[in-house]
VEXVO-795086 format. One record per residue (C-alpha): residue number from 1; residue in one letter; z, y, x. Coordinates in steps of 0.001 Angstrom, whole numbers, plus 500000, padded with zeros to 6 digits. Layout:
REM residues N
<r bati="NUM" kevo="a" Z="Z" Y="Y" X="X"/>
...
REM end
This chain:
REM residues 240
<r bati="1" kevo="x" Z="500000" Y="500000" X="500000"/>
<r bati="2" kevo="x" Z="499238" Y="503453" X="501082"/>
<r bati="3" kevo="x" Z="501211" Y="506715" X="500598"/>
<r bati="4" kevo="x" Z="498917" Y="509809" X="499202"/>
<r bati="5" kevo="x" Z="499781" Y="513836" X="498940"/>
<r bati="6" kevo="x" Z="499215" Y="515471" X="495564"/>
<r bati="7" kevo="x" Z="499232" Y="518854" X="494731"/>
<r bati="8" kevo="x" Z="499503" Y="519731" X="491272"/>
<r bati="9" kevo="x" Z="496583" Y="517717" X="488824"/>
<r bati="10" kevo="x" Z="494109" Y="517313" X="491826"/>
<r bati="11" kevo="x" Z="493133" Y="513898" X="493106"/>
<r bati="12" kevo="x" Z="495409" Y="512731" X="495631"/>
<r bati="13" kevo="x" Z="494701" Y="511994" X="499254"/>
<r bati="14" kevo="x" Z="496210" Y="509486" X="501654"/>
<r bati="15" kevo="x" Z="497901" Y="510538" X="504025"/>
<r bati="16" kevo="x" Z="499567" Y="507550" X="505542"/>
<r bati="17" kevo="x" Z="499924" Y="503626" X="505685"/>
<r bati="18" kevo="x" Z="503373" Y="502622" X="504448"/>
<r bati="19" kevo="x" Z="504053" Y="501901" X="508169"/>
<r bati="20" kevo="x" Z="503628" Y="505112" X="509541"/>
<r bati="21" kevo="x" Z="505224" Y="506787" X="506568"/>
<r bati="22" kevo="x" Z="508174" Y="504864" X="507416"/>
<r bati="23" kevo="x" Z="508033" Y="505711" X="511194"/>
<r bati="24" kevo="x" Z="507553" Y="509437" X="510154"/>
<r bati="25" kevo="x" Z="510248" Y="509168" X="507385"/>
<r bati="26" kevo="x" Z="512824" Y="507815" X="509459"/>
<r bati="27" kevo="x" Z="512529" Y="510285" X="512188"/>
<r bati="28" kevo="x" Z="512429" Y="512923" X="509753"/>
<r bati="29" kevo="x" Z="516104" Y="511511" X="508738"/>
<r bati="30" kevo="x" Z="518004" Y="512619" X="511982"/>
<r bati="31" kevo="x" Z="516893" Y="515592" X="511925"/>
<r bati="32" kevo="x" Z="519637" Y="518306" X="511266"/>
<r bati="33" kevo="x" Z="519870" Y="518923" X="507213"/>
<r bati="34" kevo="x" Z="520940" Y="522719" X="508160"/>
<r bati="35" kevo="x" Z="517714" Y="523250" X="510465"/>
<r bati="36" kevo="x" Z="515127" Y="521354" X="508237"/>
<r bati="37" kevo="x" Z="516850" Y="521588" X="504568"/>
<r bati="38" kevo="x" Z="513521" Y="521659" X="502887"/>
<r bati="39" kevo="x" Z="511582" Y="519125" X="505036"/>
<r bati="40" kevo="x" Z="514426" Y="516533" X="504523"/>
<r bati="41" kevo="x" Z="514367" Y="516525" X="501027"/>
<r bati="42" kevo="x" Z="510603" Y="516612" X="500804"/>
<r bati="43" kevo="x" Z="510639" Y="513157" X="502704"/>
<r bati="44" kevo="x" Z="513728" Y="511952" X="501070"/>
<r bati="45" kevo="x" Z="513145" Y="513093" X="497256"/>
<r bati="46" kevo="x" Z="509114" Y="512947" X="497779"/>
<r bati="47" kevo="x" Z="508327" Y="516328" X="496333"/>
<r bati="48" kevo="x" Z="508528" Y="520199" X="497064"/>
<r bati="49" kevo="x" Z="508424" Y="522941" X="495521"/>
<r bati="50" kevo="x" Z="508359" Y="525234" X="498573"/>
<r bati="51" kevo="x" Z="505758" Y="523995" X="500287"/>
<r bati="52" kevo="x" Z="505481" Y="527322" X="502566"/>
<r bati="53" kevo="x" Z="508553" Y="526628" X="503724"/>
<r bati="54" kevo="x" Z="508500" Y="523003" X="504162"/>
<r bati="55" kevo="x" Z="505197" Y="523645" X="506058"/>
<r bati="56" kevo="x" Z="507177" Y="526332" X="508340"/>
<r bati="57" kevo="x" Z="510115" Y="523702" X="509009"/>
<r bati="58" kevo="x" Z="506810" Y="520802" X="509623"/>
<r bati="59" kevo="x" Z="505564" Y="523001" X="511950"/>
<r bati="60" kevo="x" Z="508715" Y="523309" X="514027"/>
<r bati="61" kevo="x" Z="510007" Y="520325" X="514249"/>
<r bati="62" kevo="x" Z="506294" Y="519132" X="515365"/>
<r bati="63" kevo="x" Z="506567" Y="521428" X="518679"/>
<r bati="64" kevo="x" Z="510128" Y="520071" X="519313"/>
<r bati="65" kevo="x" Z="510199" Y="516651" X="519113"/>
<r bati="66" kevo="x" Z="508620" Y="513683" X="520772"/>
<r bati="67" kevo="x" Z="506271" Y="511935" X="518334"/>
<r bati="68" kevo="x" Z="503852" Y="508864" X="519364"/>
<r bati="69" kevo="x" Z="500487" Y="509043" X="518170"/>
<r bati="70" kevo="x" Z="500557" Y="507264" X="514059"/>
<r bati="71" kevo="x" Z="503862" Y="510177" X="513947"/>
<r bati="72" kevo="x" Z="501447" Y="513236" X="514853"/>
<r bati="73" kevo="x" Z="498644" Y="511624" X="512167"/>
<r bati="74" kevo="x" Z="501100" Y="511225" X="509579"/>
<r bati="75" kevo="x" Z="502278" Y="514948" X="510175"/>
<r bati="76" kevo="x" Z="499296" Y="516528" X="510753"/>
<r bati="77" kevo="x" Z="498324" Y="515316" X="506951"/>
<r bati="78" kevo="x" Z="501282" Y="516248" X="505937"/>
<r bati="79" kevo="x" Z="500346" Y="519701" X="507275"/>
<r bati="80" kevo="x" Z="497231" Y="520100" X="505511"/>
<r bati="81" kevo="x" Z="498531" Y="519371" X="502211"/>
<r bati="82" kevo="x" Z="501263" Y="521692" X="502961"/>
<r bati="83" kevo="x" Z="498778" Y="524292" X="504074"/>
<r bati="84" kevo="x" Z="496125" Y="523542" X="500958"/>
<r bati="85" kevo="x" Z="499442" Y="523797" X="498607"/>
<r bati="86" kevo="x" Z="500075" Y="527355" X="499543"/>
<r bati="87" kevo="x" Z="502901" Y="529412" X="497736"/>
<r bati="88" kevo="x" Z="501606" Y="528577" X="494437"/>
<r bati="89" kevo="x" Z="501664" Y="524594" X="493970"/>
<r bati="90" kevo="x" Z="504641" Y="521960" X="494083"/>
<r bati="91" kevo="x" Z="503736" Y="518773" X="496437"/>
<r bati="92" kevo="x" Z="504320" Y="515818" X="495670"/>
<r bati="93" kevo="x" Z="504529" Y="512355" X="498085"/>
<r bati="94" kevo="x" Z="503275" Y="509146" X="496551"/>
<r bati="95" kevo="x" Z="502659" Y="505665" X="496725"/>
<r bati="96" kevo="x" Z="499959" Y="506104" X="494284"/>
<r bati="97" kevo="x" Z="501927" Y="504706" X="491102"/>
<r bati="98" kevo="x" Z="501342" Y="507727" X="488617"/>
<r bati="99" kevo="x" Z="505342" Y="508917" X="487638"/>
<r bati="100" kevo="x" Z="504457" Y="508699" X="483338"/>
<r bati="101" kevo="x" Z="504116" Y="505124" X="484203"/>
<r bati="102" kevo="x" Z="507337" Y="504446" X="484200"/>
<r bati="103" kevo="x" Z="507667" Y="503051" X="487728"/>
<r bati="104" kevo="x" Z="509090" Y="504572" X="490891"/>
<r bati="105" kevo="x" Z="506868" Y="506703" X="493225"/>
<r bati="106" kevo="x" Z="508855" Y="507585" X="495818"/>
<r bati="107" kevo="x" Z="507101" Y="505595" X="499258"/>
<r bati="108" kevo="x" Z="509876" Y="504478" X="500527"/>
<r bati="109" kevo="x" Z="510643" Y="502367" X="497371"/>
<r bati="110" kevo="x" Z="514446" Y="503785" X="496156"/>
<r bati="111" kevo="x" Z="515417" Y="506601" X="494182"/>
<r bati="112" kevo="x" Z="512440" Y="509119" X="493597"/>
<r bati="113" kevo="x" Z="512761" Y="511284" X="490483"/>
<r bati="114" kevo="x" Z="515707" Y="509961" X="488915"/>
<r bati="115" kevo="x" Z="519327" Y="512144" X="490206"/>
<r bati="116" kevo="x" Z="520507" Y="515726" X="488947"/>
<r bati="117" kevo="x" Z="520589" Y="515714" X="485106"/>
<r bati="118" kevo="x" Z="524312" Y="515645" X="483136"/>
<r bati="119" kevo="x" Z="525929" Y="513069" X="483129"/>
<r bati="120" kevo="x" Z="526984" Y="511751" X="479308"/>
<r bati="121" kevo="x" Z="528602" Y="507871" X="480303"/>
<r bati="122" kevo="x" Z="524675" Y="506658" X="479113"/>
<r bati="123" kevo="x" Z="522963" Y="505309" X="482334"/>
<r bati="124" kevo="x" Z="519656" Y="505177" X="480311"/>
<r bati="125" kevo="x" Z="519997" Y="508709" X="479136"/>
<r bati="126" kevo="x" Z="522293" Y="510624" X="481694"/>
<r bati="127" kevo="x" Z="519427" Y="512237" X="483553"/>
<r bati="128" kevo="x" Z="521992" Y="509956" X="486605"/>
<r bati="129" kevo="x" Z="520452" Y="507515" X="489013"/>
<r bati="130" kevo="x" Z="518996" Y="505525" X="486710"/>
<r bati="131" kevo="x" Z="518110" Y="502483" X="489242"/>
<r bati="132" kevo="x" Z="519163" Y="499916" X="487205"/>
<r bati="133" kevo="x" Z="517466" Y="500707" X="484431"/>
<r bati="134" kevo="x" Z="514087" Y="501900" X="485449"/>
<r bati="135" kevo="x" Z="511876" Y="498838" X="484820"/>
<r bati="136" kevo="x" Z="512842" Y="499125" X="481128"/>
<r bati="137" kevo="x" Z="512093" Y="502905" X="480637"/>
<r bati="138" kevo="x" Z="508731" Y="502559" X="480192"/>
<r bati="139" kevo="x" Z="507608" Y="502292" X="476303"/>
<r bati="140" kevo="x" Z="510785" Y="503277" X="475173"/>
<r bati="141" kevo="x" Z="510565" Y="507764" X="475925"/>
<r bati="142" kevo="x" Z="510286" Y="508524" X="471580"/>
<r bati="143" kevo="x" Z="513988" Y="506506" X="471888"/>
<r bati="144" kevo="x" Z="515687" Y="507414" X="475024"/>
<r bati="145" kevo="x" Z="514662" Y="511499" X="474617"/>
<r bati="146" kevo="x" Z="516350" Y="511065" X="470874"/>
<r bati="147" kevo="x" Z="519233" Y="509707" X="472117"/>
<r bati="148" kevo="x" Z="519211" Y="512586" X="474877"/>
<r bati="149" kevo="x" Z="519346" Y="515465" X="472252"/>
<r bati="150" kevo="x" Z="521677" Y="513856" X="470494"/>
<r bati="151" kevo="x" Z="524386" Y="513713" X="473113"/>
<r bati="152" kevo="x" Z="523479" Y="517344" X="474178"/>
<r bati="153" kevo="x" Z="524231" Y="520448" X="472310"/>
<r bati="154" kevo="x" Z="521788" Y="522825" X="474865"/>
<r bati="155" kevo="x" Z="518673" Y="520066" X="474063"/>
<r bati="156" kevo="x" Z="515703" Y="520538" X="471544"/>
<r bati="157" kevo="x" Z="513412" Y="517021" X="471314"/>
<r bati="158" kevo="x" Z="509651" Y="517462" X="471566"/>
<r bati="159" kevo="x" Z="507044" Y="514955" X="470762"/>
<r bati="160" kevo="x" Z="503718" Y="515905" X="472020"/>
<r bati="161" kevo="x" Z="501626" Y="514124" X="474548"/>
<r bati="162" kevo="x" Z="501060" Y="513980" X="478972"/>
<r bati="163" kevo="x" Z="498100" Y="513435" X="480627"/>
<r bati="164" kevo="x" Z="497637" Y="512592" X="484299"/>
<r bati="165" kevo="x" Z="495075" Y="511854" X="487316"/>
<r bati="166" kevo="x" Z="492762" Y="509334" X="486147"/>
<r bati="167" kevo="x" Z="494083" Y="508524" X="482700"/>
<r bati="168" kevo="x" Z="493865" Y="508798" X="479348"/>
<r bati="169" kevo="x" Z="496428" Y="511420" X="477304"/>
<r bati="170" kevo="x" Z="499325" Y="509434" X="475734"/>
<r bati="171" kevo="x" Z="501734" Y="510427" X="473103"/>
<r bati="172" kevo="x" Z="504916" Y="510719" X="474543"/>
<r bati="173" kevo="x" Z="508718" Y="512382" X="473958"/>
<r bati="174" kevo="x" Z="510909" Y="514831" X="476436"/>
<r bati="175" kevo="x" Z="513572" Y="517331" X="476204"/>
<r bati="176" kevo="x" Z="513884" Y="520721" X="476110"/>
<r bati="177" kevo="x" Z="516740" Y="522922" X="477348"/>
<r bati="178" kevo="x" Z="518098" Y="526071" X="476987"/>
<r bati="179" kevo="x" Z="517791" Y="526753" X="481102"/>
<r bati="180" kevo="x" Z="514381" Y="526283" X="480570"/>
<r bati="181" kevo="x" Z="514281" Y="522703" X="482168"/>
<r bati="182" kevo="x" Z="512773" Y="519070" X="481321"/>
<r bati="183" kevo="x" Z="514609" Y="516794" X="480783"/>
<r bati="184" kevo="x" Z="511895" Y="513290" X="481195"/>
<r bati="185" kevo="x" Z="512979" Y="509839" X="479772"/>
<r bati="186" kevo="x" Z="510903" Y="507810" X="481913"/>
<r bati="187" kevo="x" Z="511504" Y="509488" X="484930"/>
<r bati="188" kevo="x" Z="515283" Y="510196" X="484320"/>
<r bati="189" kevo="x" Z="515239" Y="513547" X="485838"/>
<r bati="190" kevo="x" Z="515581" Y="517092" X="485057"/>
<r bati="191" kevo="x" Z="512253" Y="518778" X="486293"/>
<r bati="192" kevo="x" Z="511715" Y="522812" X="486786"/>
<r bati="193" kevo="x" Z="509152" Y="523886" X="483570"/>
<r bati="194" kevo="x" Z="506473" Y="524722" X="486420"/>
<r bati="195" kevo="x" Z="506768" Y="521321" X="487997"/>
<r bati="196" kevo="x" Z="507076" Y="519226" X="484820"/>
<r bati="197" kevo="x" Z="503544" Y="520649" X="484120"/>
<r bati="198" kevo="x" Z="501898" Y="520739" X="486974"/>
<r bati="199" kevo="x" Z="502350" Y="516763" X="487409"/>
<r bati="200" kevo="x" Z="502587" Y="516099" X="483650"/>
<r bati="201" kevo="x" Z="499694" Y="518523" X="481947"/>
<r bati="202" kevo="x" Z="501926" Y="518109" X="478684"/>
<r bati="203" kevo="x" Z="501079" Y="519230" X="475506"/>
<r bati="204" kevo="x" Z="503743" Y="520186" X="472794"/>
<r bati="205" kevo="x" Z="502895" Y="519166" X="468883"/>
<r bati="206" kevo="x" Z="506551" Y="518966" X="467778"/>
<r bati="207" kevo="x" Z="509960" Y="521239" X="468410"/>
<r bati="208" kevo="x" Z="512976" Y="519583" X="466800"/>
<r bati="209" kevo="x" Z="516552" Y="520853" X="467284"/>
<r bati="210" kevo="x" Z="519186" Y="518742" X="467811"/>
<r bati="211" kevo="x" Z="520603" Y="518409" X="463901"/>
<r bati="212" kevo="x" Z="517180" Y="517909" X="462865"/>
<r bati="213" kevo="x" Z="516511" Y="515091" X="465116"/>
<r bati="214" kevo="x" Z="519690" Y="513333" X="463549"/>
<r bati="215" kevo="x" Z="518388" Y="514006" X="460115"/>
<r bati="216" kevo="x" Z="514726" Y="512055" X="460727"/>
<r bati="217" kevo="x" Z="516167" Y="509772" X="462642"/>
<r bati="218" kevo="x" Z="518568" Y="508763" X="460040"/>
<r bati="219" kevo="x" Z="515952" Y="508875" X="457522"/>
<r bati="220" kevo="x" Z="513141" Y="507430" X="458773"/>
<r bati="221" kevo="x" Z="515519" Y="504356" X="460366"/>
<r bati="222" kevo="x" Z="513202" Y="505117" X="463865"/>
<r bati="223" kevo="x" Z="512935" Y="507078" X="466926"/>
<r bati="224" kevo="x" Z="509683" Y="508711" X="466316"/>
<r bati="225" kevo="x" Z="507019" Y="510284" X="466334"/>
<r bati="226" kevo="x" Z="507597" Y="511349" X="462857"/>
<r bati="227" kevo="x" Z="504205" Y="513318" X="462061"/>
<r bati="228" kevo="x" Z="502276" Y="510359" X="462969"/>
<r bati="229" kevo="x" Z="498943" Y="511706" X="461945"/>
<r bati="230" kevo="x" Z="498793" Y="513957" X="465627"/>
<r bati="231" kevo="x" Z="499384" Y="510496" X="467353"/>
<r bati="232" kevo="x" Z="496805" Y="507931" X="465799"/>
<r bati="233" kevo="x" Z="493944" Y="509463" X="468210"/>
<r bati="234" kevo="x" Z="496143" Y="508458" X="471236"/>
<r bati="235" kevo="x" Z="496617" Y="504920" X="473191"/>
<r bati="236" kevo="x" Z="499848" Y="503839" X="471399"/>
<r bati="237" kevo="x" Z="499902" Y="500853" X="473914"/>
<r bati="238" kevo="x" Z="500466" Y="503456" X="476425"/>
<r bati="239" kevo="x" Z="502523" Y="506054" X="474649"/>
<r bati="240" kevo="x" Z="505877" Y="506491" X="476674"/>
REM end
């Protein structure tokens, strides 16, 4: 498996094999968190939304350190996306595995996208680590954002629909809140507004508050969507 750069909706490019991204990765790792802050936690969390800064930080570590040759390829990509990104796109590191599929895209295979929402005593809708429930997120978003809005007071529930590189758009369900973040089901994370839709390209059909999600859930006896006529022309195999 290879590990690809994207920058907002454009097609992604491979920057490394798994190999050197783990060379690369683990190097990155001793560097000092106060130095390189933002190049840290682009290799650790697999996405930036600084990516002048992360380029600067690239840059310098680069001229100080002693890298063998698959090192200097990996960062030299790493620089060009950085570069290409600017001041006006987040980054994001890949293994290829699109994030609305419900599987984990961080490359080094543990904990991408899934830490720094509330915590409510749910693993499945705490916005927490969410490790062991990941590989039964998927096909379940309509249920697990309900439950979300439910348990917090600062939440709205939309049901609308995501779209991303190379596939078709798919109904699907997130949470609004009142800082003006996403909170995503499948990915378990709370995501900046600007990020959310620069990887997600979502569309919003629905806006329910939090007492009205209790009343159609109650009567209706399911999680949604509830104004199922907006969802028939989508892949309901794929919704979620």
């Amino acid at each position: 498996m290879s590990i690809y750069a994207q920058i907002g909706m454009v097609d992604t490019q491979q920057i490394a094999s798994n190999q050197g991204w783990g060379g690369f990765s683990s190097r990155v790792d001793r560097l000092d968190p106060v130095q390189f802050p933002i190049l840290k936690n682009l290799v650790e969390e697999g996405i930036t939304e600084q990516p002048q800064e992360a380029l600067q930080e690239l840059i310098r570590f680069v001229k100080t350190a002693s890298l063998d040759y698959d090192m200097k390829e990996v960062a030299e990509a790493v620089q060009q996306n950085l570069e290409t990104a600017g001041d006006r796109e987040p980054l994001l590191i890949t293994n290829g595995v699109q994030m609305f599929d419900g599987r984990k895209t961080n490359p080094r295979g543990y904990n991408q996208h899934t830490g720094s929402g509330p915590k409510t005593g749910d693993e499945e809708t705490s916005g927490g680590n969410g490790s062991q429930r990941d590989e039964v997120r998927l096909g379940r978003c309509y249920e697990l954002a309900g439950k979300y809005v439910m348990g917090h007071a600062d939440a709205s529930l939309v049901h609308g629909s995501i779209q991303g590189l190379g596939h078709p758009r798919i109904g699907h369900s997130w949470a609004k809140l009142t800082d003006g973040k996403v909170w995503e089901p499948v990915t378990n994370k709370e995501w900046k507004s600007v990020v959310f839709k620069a990887f997600f390209n979502p569309k919003e059909e629905h806006v329910y508050p939090r007492d009205e999600v209790i009343r159609e859930t109650i009567e209706s006896e399911t999680w949604g969507p509830w104004e199922p006529a907006e969802y028939k022309a989508l892949p309901q195999k794929a919704t979620g």
